[in-house]
Structure formats: C-alpha cells, structure tokens
C-alpha positions as CSV (number, residue, x, y, z in Angstrom):
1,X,114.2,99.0,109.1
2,X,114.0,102.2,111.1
3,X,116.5,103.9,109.1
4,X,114.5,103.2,105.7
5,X,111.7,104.2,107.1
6,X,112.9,107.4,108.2
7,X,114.5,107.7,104.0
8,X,111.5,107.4,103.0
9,X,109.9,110.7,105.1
10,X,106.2,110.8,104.6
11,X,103.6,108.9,103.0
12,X,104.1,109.6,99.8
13,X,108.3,108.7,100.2
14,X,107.1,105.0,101.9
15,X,104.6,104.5,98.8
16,X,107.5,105.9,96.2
17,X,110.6,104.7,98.3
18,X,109.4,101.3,99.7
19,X,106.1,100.6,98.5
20,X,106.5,101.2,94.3
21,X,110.3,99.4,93.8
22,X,109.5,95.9,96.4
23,X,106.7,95.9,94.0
24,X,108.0,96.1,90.1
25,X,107.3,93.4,88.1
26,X,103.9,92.2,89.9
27,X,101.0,93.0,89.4
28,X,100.3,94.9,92.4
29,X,102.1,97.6,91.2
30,X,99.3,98.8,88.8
31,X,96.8,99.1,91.7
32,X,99.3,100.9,94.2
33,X,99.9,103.3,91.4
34,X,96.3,104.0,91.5
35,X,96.2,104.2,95.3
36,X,99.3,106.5,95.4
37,X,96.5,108.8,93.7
38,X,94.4,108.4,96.2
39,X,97.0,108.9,99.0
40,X,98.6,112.3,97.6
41,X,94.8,113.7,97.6
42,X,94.4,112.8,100.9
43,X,97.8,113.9,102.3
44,X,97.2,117.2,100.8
45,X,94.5,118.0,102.4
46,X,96.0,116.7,105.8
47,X,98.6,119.2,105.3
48,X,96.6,121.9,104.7
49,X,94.7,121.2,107.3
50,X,97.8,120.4,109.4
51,X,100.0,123.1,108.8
52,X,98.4,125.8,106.6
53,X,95.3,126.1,109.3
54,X,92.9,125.2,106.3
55,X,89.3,123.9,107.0
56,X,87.4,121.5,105.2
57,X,83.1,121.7,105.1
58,X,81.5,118.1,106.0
59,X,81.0,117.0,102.5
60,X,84.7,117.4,101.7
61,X,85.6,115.7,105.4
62,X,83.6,112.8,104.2
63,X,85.1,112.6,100.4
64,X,89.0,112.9,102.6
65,X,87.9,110.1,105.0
66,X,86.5,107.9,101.9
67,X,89.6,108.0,99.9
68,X,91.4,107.4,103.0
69,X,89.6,104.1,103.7
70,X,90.0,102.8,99.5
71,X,93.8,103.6,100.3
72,X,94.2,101.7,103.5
73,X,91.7,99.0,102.7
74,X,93.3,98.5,99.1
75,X,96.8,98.9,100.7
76,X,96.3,96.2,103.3
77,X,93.9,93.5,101.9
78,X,96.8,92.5,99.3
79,X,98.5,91.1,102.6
80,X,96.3,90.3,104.9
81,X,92.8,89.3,102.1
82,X,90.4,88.9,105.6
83,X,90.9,92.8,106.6
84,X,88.3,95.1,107.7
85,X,88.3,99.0,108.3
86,X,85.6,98.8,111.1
87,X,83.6,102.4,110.8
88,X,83.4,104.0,113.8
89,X,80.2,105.9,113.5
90,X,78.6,102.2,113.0
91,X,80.6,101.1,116.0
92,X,79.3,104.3,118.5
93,X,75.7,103.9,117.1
94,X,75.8,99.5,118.1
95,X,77.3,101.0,121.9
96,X,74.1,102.8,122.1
C-alpha cells in the first residue's frame, strides 16, 4: 500500500491514480469528479502559498478552507455516512 501511495505523489495523483479508477462504473465517480475540482483549487493555492511565498487576504483564506471542508466532507461521508468536520473556531469559542 505504501508503494501506491507513494505512485500516486500528491493529492491530485491519489484522486487520479487511486481514487478515479477503484471508482469507474459507480456512481460515485460523478461526484469525485466534481470534488477533484474542488481539490486542484485548493491545492493550488497551498502551493503557492507553500512554495511560491504567496499570501492569501481573509476572504480568500475563508473561500480555501470552505472548499477544503466540501472536499473532505464529500470525500469521506461516501465511507463512513455519520462523519463530521468539527470547526474549530466553534470548538475554541464552547472552551471559553
């Protein structure tokens, strides 16, 4: 397992590589199609931000973080249907 997931280097190889082929045939693969948008608009960002020393203002923060949630959250609940992203921000401001 280690060596595919090596193969498939970076997000958008596991979602092309792994992700896209166990999938044809199903019906799943229309909605990862549409989260493999999601996930190259977020991974661009995270690599500009990563290794091209770009900066994002808080609106666009908050538009990256969004997308990120709809891909993990629409990733995830197709295997495990009880799944919640907890938000931290609503988790820091319960603490208080």
């Amino acid at each position: 397992m280690d060596s595919l997931l090596v193969w498939a280097n970076g997000l958008q190889g596991k979602i092309q590589r792994l992700l896209l082929p166990i999938t044809k045939g199903r019906t799943r693969l229309e909605n990862l199609k549409e989260l493999q948008k999601l996930a190259l608009k977020v991974n661009k960002t995270r690599n500009g931000i990563a290794h091209q020393g770009a900066f994002c203002d808080g609106e666009e923060a908050k538009a990256v973080i969004e997308d990120a949630r709809k891909f993990i959250e629409g990733l995830v609940l197709h295997y495990e249907p009880d799944f919640e992203l907890v938000d931290q921000d609503v988790k820091r401001k319960e603490r208080r």
